[in-house]
Jmol script that loads the backbone (N, CA, C; Angstrom):
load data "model"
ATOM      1  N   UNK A   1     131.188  72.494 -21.758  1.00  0.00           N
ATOM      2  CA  UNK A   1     130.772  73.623 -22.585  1.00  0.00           C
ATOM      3  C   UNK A   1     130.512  74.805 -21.664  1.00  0.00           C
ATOM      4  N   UNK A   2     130.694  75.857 -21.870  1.00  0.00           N
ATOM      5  CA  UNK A   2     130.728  76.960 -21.325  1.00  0.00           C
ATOM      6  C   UNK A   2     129.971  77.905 -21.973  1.00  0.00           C
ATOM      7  N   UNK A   3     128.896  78.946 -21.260  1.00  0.00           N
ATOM      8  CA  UNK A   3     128.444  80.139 -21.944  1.00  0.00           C
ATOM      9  C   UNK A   3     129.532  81.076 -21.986  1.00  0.00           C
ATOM     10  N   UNK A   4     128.963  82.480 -23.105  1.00  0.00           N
ATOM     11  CA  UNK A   4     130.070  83.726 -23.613  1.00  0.00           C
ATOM     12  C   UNK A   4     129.860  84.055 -22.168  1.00  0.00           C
ATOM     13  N   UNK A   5     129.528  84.199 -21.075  1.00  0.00           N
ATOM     14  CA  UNK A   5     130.127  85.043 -19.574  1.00  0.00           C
ATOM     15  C   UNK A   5     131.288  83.763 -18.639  1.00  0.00           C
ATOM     16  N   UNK A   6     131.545  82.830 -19.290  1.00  0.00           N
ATOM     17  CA  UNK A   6     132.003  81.853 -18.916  1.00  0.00           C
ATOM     18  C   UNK A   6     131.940  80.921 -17.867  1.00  0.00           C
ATOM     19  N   UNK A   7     129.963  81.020 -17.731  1.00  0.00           N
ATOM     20  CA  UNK A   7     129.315  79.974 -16.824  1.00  0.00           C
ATOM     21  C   UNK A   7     129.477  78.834 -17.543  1.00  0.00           C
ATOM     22  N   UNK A   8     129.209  77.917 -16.590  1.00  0.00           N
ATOM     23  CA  UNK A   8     128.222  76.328 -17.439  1.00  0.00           C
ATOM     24  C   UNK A   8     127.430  76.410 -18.264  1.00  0.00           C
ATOM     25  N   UNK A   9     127.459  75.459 -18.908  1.00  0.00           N
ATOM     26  CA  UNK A   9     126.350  74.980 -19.775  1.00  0.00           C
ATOM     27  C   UNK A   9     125.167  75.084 -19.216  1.00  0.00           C
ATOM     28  N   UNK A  10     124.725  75.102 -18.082  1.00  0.00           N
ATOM     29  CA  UNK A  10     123.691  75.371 -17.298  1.00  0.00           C
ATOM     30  C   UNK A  10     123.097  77.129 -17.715  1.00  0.00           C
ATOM     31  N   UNK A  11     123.662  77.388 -17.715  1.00  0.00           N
ATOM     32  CA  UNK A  11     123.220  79.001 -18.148  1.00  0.00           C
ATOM     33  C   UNK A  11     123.030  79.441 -19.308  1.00  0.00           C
ATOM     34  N   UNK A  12     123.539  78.473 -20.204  1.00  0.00           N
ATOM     35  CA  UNK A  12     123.047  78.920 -22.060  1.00  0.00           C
ATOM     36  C   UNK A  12     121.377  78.425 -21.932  1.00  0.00           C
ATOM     37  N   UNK A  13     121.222  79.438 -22.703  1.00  0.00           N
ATOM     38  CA  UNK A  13     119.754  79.266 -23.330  1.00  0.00           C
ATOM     39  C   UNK A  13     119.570  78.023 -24.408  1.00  0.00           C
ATOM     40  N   UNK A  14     118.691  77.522 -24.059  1.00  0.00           N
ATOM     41  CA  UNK A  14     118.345  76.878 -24.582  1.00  0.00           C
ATOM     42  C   UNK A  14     116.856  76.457 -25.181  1.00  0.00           C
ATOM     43  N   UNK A  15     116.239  76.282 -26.095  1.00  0.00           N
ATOM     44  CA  UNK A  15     115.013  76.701 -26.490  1.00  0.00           C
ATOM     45  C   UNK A  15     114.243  75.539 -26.215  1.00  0.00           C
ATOM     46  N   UNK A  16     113.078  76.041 -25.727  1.00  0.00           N
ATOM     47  CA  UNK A  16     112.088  74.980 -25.195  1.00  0.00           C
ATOM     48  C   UNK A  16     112.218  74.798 -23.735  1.00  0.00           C
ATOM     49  N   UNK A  17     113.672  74.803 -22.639  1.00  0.00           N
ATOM     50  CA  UNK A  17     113.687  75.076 -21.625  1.00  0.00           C
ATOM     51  C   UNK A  17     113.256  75.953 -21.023  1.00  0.00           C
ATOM     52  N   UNK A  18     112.896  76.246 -19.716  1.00  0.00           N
ATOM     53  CA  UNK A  18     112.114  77.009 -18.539  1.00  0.00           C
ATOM     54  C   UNK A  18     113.235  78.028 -18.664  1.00  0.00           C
ATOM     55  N   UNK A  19     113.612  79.304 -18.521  1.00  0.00           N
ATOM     56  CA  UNK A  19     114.290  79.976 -17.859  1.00  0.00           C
ATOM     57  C   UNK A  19     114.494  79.315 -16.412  1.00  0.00           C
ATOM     58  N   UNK A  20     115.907  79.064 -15.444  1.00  0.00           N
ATOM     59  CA  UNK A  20     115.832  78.543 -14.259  1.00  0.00           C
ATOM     60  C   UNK A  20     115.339  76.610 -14.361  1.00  0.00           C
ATOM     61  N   UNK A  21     115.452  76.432 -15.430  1.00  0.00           N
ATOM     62  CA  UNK A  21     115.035  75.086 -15.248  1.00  0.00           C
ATOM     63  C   UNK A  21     115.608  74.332 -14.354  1.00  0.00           C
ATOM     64  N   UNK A  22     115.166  73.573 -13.287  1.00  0.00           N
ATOM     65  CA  UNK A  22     116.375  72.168 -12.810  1.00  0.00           C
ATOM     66  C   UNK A  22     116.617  73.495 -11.821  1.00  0.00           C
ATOM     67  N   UNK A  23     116.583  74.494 -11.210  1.00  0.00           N
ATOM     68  CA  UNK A  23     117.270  75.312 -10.721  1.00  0.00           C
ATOM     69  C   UNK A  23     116.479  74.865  -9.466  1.00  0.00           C
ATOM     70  N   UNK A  24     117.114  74.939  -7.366  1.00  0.00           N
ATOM     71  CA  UNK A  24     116.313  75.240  -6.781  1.00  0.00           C
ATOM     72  C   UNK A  24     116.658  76.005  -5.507  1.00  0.00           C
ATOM     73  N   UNK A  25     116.263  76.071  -4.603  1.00  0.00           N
ATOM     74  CA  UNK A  25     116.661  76.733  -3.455  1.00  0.00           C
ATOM     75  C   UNK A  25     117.288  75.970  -2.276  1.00  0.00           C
ATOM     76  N   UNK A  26     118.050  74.851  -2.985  1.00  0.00           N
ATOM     77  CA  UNK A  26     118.464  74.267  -2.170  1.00  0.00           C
ATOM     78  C   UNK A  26     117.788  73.222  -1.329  1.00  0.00           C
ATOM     79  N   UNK A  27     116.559  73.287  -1.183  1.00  0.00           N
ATOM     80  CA  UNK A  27     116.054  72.227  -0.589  1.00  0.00           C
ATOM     81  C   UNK A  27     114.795  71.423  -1.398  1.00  0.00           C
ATOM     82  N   UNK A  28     115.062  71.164  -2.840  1.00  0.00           N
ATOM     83  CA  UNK A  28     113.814  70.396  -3.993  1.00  0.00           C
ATOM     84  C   UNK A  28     113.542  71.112  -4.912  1.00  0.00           C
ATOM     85  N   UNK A  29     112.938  70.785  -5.366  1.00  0.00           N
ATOM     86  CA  UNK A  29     111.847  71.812  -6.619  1.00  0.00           C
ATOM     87  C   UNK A  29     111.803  73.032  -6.357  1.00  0.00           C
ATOM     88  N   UNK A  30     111.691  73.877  -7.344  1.00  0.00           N
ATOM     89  CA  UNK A  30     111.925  75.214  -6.976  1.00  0.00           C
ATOM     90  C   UNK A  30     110.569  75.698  -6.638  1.00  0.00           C
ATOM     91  N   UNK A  31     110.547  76.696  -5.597  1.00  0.00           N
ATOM     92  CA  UNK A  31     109.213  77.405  -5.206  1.00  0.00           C
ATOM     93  C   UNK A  31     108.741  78.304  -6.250  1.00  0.00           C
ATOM     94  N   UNK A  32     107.302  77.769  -7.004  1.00  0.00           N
ATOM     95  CA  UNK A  32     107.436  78.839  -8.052  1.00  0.00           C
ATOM     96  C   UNK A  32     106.563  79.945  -7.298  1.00  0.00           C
ATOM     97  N   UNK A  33     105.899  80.592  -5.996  1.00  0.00           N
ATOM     98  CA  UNK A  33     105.141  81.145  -5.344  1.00  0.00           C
ATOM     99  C   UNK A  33     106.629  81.987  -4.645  1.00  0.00           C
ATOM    100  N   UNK A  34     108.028  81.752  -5.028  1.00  0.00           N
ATOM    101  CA  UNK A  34     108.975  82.331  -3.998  1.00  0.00           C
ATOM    102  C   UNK A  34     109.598  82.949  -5.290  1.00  0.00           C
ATOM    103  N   UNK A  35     109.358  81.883  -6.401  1.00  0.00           N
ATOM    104  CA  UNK A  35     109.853  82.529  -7.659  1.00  0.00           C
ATOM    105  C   UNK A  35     108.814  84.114  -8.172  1.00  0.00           C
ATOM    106  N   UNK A  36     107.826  83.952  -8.100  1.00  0.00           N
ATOM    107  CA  UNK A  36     107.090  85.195  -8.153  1.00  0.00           C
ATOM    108  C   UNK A  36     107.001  85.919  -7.408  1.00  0.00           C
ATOM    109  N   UNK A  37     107.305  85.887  -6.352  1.00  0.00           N
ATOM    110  CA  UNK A  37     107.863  87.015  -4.968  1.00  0.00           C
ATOM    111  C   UNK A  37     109.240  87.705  -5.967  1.00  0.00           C
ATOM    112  N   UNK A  38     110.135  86.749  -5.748  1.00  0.00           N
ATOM    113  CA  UNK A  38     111.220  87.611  -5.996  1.00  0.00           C
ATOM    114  C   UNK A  38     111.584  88.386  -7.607  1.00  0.00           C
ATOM    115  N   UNK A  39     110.766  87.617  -8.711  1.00  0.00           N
ATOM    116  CA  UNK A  39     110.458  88.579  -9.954  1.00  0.00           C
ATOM    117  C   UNK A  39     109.949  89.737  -9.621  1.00  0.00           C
ATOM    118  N   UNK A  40     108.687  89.354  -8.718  1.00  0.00           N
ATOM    119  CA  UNK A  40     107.646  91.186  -9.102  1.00  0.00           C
ATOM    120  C   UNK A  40     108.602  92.115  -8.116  1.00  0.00           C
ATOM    121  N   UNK A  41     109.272  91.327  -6.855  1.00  0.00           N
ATOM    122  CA  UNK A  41     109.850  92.241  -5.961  1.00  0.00           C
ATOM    123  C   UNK A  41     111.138  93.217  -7.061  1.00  0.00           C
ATOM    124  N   UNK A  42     111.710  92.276  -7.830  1.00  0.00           N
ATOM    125  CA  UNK A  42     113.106  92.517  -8.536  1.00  0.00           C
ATOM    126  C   UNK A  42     112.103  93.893  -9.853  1.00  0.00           C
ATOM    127  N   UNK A  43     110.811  93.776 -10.161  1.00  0.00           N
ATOM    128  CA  UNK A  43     110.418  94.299 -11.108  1.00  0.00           C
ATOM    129  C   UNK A  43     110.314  95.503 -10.906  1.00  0.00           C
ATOM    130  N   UNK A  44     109.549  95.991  -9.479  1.00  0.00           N
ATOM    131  CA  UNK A  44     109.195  97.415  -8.664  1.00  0.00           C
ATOM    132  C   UNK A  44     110.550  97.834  -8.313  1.00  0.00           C
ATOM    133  N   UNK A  45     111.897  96.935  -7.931  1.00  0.00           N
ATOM    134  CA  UNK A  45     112.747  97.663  -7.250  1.00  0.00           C
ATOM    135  C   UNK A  45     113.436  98.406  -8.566  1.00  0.00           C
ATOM    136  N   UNK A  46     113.521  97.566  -9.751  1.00  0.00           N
ATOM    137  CA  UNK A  46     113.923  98.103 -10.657  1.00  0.00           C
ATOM    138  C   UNK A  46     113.249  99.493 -11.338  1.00  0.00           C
ATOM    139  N   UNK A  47     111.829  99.408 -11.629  1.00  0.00           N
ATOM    140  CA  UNK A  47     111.021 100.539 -11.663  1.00  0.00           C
ATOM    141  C   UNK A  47     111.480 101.898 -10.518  1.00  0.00           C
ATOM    142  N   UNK A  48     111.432 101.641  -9.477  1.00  0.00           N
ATOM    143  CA  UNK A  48     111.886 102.442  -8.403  1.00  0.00           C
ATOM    144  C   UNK A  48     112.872 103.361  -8.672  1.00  0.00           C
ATOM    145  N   UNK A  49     113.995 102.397  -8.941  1.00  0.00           N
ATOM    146  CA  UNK A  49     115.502 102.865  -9.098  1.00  0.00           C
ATOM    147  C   UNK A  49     114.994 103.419 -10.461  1.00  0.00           C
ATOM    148  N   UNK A  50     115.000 103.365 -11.705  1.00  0.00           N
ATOM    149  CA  UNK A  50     115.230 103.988 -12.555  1.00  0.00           C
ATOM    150  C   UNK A  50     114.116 105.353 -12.651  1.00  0.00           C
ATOM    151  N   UNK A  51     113.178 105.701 -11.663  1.00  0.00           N
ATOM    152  CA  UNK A  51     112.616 106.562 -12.079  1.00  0.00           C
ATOM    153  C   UNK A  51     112.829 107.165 -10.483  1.00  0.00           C
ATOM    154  N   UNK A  52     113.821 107.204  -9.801  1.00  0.00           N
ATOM    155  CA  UNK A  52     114.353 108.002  -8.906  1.00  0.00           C
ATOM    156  C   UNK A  52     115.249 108.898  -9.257  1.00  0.00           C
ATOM    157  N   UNK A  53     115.254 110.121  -8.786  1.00  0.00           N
ATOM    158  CA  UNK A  53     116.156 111.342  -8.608  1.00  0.00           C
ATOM    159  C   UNK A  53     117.524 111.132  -7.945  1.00  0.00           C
ATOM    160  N   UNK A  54     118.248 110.038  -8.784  1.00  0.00           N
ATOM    161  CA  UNK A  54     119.667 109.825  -8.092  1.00  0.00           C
ATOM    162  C   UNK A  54     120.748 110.048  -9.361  1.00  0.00           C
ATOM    163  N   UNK A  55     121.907 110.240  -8.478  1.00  0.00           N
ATOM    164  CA  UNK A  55     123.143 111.146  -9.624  1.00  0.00           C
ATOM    165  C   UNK A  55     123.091 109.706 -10.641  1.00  0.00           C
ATOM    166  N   UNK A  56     123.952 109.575 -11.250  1.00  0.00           N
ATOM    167  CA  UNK A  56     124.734 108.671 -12.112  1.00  0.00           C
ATOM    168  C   UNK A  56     125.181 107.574 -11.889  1.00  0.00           C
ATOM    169  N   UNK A  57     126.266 107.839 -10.103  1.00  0.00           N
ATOM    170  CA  UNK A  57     126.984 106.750  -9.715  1.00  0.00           C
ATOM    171  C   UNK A  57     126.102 106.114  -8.827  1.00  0.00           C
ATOM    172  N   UNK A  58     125.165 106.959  -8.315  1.00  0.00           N
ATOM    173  CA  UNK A  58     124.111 106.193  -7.243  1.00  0.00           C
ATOM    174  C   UNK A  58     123.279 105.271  -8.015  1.00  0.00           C
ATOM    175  N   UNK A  59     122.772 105.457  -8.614  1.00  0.00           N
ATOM    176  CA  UNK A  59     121.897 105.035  -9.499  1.00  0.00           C
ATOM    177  C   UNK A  59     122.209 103.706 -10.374  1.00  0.00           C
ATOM    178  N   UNK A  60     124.132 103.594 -10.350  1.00  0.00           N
ATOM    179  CA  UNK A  60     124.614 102.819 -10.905  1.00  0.00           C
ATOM    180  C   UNK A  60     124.443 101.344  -9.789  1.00  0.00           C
ATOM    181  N   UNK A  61     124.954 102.168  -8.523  1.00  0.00           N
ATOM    182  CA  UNK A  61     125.237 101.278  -7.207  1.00  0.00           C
ATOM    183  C   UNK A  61     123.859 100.632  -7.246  1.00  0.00           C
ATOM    184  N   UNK A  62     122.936 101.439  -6.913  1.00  0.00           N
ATOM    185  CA  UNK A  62     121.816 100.668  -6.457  1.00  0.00           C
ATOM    186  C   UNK A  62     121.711  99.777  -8.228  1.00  0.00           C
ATOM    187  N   UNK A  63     121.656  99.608  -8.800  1.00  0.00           N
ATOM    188  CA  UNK A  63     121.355  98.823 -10.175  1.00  0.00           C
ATOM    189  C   UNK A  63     121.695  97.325  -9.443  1.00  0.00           C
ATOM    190  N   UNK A  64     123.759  97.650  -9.577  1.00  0.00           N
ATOM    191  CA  UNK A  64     124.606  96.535  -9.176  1.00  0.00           C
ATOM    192  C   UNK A  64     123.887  96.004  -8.599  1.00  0.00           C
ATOM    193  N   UNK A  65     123.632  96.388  -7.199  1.00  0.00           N
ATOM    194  CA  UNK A  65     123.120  95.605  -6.476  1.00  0.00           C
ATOM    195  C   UNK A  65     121.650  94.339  -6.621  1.00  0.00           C
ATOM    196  N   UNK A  66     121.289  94.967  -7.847  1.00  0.00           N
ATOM    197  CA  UNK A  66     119.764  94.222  -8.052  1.00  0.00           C
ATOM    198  C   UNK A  66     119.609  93.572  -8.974  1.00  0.00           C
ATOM    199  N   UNK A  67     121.258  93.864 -10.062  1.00  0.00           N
ATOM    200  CA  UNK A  67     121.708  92.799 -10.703  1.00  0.00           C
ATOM    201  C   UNK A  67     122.439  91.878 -10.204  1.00  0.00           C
ATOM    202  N   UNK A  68     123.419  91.824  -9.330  1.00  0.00           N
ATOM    203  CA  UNK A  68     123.870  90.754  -8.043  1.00  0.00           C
ATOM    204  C   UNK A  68     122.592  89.735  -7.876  1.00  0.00           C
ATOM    205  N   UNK A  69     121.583  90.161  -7.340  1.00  0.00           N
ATOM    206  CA  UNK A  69     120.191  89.541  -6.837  1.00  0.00           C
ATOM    207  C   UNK A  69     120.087  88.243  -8.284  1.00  0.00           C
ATOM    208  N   UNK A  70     119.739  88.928  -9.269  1.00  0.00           N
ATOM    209  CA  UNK A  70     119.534  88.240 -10.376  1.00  0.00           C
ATOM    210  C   UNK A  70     120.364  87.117 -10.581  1.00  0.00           C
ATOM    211  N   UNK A  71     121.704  87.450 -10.402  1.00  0.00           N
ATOM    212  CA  UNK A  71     122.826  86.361 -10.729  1.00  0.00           C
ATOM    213  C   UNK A  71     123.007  85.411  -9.505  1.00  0.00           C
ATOM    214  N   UNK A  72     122.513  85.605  -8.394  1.00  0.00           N
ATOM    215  CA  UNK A  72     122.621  84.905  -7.005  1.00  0.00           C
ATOM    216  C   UNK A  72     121.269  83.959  -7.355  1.00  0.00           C
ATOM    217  N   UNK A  73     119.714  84.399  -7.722  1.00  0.00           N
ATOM    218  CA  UNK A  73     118.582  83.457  -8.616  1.00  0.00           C
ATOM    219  C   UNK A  73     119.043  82.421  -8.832  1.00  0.00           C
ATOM    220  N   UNK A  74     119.999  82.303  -9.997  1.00  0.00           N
ATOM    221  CA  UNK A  74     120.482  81.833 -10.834  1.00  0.00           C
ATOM    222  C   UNK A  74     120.380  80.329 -10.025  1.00  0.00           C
ATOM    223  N   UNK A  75     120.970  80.260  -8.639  1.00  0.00           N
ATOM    224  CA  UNK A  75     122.122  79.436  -8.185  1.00  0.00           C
ATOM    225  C   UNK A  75     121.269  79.126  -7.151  1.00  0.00           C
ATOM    226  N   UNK A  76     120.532  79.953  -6.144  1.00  0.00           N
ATOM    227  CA  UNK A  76     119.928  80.095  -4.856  1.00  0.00           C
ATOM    228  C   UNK A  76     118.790  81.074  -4.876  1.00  0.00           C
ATOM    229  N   UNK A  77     117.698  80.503  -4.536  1.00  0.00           N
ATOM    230  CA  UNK A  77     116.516  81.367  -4.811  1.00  0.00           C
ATOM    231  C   UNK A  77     116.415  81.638  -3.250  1.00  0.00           C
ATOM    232  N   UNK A  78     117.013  80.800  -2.523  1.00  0.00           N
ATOM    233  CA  UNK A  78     116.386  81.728  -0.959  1.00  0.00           C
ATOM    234  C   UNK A  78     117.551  82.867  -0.735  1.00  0.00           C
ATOM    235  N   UNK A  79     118.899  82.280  -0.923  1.00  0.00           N
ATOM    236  CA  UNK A  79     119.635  83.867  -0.546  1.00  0.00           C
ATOM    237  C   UNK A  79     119.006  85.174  -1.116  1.00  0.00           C
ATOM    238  N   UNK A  80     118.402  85.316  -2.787  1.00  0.00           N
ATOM    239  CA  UNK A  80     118.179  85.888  -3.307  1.00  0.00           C
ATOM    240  C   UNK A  80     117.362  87.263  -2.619  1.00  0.00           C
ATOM    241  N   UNK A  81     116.185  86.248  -2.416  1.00  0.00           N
ATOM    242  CA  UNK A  81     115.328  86.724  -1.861  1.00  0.00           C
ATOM    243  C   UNK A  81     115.652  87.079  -0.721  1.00  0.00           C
ATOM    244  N   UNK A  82     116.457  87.275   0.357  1.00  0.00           N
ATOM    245  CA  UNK A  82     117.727  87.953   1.463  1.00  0.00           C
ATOM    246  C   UNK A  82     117.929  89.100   0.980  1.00  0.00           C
ATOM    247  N   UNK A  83     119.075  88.539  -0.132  1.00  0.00           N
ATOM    248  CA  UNK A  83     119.493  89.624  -0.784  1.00  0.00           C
ATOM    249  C   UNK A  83     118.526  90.682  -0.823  1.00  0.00           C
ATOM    250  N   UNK A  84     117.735  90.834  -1.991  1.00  0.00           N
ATOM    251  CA  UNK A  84     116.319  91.637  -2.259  1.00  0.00           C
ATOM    252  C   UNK A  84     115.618  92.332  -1.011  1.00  0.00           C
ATOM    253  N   UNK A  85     115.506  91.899   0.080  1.00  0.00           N
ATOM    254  CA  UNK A  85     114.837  92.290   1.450  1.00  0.00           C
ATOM    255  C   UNK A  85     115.837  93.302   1.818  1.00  0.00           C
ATOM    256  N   UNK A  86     116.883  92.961   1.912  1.00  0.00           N
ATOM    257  CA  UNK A  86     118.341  93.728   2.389  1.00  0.00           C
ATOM    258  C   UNK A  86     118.245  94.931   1.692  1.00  0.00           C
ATOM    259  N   UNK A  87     118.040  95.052   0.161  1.00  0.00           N
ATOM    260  CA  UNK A  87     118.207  96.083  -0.719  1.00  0.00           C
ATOM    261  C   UNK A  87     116.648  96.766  -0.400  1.00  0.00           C
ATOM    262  N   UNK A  88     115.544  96.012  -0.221  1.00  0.00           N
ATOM    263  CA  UNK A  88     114.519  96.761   0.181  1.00  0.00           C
ATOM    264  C   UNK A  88     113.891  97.824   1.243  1.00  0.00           C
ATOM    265  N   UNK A  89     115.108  97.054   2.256  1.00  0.00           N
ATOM    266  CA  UNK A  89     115.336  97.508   3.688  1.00  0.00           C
ATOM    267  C   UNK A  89     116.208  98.975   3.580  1.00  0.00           C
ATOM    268  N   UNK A  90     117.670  98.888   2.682  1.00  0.00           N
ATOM    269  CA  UNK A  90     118.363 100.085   2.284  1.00  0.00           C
ATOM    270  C   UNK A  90     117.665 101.289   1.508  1.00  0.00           C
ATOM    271  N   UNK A  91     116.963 100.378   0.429  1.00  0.00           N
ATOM    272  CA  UNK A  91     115.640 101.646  -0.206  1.00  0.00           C
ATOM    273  C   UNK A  91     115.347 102.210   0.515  1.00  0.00           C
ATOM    274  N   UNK A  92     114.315 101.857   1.330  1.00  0.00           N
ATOM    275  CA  UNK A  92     113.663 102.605   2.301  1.00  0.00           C
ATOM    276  C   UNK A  92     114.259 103.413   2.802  1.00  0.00           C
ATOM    277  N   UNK A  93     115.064 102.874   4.007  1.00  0.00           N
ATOM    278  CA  UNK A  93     116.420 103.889   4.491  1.00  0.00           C
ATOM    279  C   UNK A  93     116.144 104.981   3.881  1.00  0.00           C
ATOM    280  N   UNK A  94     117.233 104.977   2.700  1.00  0.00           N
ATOM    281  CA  UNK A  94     117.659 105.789   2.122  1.00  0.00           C
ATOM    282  C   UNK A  94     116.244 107.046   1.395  1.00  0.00           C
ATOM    283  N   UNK A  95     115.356 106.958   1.567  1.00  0.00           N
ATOM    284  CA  UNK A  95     113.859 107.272   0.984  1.00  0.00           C
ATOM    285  C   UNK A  95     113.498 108.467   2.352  1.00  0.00           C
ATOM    286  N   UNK A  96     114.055 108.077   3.573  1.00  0.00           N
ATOM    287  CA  UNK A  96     113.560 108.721   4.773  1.00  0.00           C
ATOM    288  C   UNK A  96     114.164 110.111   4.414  1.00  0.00           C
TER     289      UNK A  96
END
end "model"
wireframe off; spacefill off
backbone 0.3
color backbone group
């Protein structure tokens, strides 16, 4: 069975399940203390970006990128959180 983006069955919703259920970082149970790092981190970067002074296409780029993050979760909670540092690291940058 396949979800409408044409993941696994692993990715349909399902009611009564965890969001991320069964999901982990590769090495056991998922960290839920790594899982709340990378929500509130994903929450501010998103806040950030949408209430920054950037054109259209910038604004688009930086999104992609923090929707990438989300869909990498999905699968791997430590790349994620890479990911996210990387984009936090470019924020900044780009902020100077």
């Amino acid at each position: 069975m396949t979800g409408r983006g044409g993941g696994s069955a692993d990715d349909e919703f399902v009611p009564g399940r965890a969001p991320f259920a069964g999901l982990d970082d590769g090495g056991g149970p998922m960290d839920a203390e790594a899982f709340l790092r990378l929500s509130e981190g994903l929450r501010v970067a998103f806040a950030e970006v949408t209430g920054a002074r950037l054109t259209a296409d910038e604004g688009a780029r930086w999104q992609r990128r923090l929707i990438a993050v989300t869909t990498v979760a999905k699968r791997d909670l430590t790349d994620a959180l890479q990911m996210l540092e990387r984009f936090q690291r470019d924020w900044s940058a780009r902020r100077r």
